[in-house]
N, CA and C of each residue as an Amber inpcrd file, in Angstrom:
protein
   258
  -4.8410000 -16.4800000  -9.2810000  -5.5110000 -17.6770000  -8.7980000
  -6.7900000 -17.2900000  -8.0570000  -6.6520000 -16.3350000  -7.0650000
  -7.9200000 -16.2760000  -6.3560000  -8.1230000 -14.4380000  -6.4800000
  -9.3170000 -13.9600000  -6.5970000  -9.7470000 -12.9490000  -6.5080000
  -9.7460000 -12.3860000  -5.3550000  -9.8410000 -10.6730000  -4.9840000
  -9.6360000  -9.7630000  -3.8030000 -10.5920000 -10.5290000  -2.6890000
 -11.6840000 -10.6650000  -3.0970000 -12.8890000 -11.1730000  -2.4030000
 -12.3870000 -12.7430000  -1.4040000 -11.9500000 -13.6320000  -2.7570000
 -11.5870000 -14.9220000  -2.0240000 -10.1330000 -14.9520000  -1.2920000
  -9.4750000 -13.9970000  -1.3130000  -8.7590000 -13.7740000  -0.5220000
  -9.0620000 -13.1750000   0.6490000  -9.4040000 -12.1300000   0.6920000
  -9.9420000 -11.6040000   1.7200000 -11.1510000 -12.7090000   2.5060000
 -11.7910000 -13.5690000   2.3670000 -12.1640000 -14.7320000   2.9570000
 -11.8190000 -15.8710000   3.8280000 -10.4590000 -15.6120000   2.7350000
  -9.3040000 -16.8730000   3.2130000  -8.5220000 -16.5800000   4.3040000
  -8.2990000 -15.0700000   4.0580000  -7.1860000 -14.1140000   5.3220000
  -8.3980000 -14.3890000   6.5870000  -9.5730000 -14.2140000   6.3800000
 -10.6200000 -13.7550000   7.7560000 -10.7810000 -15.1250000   8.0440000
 -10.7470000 -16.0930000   7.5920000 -10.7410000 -17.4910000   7.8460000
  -9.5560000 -18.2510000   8.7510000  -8.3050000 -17.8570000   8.7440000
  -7.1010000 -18.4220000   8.4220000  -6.8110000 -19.3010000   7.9930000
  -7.1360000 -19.3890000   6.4210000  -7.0350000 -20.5900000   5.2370000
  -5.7430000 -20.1860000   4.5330000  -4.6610000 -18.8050000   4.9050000
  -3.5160000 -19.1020000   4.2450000  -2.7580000 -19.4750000   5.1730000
  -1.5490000 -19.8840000   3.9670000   0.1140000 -20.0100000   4.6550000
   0.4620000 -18.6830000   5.0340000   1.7680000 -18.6810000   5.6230000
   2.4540000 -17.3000000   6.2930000   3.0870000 -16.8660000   4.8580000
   3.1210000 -17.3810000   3.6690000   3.7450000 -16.6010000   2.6340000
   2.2920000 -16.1360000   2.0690000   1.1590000 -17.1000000   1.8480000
   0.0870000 -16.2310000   1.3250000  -0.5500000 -15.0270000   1.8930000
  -0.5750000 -14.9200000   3.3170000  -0.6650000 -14.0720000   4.0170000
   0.2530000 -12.6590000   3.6570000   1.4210000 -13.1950000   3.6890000
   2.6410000 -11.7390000   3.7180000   2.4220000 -11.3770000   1.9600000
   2.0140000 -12.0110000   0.8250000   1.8240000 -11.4520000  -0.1850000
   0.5190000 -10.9100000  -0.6400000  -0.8660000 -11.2320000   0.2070000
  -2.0290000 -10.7860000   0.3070000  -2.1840000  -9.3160000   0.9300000
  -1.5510000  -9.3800000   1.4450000  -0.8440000  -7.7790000   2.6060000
  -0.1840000  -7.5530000   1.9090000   0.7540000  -7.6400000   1.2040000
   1.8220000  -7.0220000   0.4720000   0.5270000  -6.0100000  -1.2430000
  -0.0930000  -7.3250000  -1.2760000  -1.5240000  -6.6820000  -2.6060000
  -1.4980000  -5.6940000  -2.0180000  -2.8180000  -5.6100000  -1.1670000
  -3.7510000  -4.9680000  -0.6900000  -2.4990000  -3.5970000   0.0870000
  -1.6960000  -3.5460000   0.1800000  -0.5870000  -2.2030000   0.5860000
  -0.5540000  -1.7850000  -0.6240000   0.3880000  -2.3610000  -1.6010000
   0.6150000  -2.1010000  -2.9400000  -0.5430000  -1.1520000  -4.1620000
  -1.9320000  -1.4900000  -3.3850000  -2.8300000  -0.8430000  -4.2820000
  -3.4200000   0.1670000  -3.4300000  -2.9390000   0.2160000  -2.6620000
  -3.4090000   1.3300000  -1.2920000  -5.1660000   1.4670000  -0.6740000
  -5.4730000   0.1710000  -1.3300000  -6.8830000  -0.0150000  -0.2080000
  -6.8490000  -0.6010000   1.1190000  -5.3570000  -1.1850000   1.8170000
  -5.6960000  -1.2720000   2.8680000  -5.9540000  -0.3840000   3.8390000
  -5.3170000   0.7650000   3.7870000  -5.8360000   1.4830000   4.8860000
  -7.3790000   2.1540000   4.6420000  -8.2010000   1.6950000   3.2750000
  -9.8240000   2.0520000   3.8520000 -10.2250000   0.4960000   4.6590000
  -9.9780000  -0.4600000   4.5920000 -10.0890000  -1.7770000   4.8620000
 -10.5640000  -1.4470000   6.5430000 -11.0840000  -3.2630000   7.0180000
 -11.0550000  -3.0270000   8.3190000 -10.0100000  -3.3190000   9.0940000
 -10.2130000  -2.9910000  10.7620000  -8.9960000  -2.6780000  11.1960000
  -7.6290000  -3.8300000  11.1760000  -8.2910000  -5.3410000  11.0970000
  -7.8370000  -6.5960000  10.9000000  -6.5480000  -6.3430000  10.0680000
  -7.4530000  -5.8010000   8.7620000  -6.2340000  -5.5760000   7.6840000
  -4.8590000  -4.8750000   7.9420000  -5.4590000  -3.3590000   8.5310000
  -4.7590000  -2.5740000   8.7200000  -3.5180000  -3.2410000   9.3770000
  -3.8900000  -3.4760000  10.9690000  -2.8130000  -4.1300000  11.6500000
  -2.0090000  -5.1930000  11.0610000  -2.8290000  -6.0160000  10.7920000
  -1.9560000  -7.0190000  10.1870000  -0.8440000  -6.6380000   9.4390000
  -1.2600000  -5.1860000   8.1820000  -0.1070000  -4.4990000   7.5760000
   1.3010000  -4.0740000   8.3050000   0.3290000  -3.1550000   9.2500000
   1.2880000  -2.6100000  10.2960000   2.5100000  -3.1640000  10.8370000
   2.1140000  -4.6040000  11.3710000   2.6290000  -5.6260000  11.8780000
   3.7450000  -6.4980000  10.9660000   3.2570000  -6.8930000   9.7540000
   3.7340000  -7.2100000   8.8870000   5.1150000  -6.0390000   8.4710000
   4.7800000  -5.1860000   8.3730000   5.6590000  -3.5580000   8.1180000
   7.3420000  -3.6840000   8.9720000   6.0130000  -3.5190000  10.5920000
   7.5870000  -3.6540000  11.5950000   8.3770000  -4.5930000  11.7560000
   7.7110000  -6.1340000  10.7180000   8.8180000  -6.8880000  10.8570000
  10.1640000  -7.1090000   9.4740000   9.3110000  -6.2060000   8.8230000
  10.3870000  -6.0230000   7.4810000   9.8370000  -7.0080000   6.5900000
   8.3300000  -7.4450000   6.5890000   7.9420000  -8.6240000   5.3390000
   7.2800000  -8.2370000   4.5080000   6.6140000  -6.5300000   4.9730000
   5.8040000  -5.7390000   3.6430000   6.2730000  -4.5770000   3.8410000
   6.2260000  -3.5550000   3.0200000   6.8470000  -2.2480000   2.3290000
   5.5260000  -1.6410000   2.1470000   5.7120000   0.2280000   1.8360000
   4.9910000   0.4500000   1.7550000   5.6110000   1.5150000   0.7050000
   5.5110000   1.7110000   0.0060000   6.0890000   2.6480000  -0.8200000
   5.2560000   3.5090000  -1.9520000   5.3520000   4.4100000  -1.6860000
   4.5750000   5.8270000  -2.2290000   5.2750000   6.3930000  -3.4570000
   4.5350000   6.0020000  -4.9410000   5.3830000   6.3090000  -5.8020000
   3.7680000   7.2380000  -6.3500000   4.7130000   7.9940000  -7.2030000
   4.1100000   9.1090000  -8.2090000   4.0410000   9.1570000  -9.4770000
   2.9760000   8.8720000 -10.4060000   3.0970000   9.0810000 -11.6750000
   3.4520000  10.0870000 -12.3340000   4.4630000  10.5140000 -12.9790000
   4.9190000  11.9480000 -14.0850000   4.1350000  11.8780000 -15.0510000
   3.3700000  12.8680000 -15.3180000   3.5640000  12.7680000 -16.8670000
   3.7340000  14.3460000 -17.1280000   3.8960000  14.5980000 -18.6480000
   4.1690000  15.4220000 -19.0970000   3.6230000  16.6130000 -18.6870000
   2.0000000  16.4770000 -18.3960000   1.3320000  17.4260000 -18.3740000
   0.9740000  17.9190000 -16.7160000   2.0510000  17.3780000 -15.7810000
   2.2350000  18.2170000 -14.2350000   3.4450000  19.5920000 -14.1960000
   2.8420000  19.4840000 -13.4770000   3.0360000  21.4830000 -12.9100000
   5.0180000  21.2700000 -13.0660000   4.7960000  22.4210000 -13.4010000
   6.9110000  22.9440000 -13.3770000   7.4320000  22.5200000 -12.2880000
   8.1770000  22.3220000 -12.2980000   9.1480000  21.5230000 -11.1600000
   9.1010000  22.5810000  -9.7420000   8.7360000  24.0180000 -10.0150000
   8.7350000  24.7490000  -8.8920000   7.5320000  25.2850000  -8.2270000
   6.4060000  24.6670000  -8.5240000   4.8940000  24.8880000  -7.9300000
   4.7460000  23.6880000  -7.1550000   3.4530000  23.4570000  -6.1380000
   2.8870000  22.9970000  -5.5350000   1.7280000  22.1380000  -5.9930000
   1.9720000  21.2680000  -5.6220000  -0.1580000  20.7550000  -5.4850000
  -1.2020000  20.9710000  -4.7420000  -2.1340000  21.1060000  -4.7580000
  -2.8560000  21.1430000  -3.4290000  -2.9200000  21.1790000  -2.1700000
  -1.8020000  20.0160000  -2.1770000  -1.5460000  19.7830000  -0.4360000
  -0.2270000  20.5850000   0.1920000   0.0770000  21.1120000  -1.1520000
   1.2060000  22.3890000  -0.7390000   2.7560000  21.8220000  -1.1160000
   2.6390000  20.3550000  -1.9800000   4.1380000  19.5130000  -1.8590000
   4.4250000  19.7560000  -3.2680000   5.6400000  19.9770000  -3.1340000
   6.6400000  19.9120000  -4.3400000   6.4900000  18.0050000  -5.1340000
   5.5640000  18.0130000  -6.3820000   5.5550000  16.6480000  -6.4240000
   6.5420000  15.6720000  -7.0400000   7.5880000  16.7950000  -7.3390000
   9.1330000  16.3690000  -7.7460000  10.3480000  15.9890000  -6.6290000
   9.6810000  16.5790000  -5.3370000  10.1460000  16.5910000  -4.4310000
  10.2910000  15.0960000  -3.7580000  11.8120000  14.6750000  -4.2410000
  12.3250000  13.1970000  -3.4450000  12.2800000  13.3980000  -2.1990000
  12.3550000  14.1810000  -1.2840000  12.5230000  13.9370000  -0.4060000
  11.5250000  13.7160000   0.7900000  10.1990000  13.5730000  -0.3620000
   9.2770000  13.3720000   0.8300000   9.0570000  11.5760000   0.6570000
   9.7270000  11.1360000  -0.0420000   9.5300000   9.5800000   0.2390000
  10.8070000   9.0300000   1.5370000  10.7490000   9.0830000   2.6840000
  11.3920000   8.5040000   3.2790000  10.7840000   8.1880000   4.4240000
């Protein structure tokens, strides 16, 4: 219905409901540009987070052509490694 832009208008306005709000934050987490966003956003996430109405969840694409299950990436993490999602 409405684009990043006219949302983000509507949020700085307060032209949504408390569900358009918690699923506009829920976007903008989901595609991981809120945390370049300004700080408005951020918190609002944050906030939204500690009350249990947005998630933040860090998933990883496989494909065929990543490293053996027993090397590193760059940042030194096992990227098979479940146990860094918690």
């Amino acid at each position: 219905m409405f684009g990043i832009l006219e949302k983000m208008d509507r949020f700085s306005n307060k032209l949504m409901s408390q569900e358009e709000n918690i699923n506009f934050i829920q976007e903008i987490v989901d595609n991981g540009m809120v945390w370049d966003m300004h700080s408005k956003y951020i918190d609002e996430a944050l906030f939204l987070m500690s009350q249990g109405k947005v998630v933040d969840l860090v998933l990883r694409r496989v494909s065929s052509n990543d490293a053996p299950r027993n090397e590193v990436d760059a940042g030194g993490y096992n990227p098979f490694d479940t146990s860094l999602c918690g």
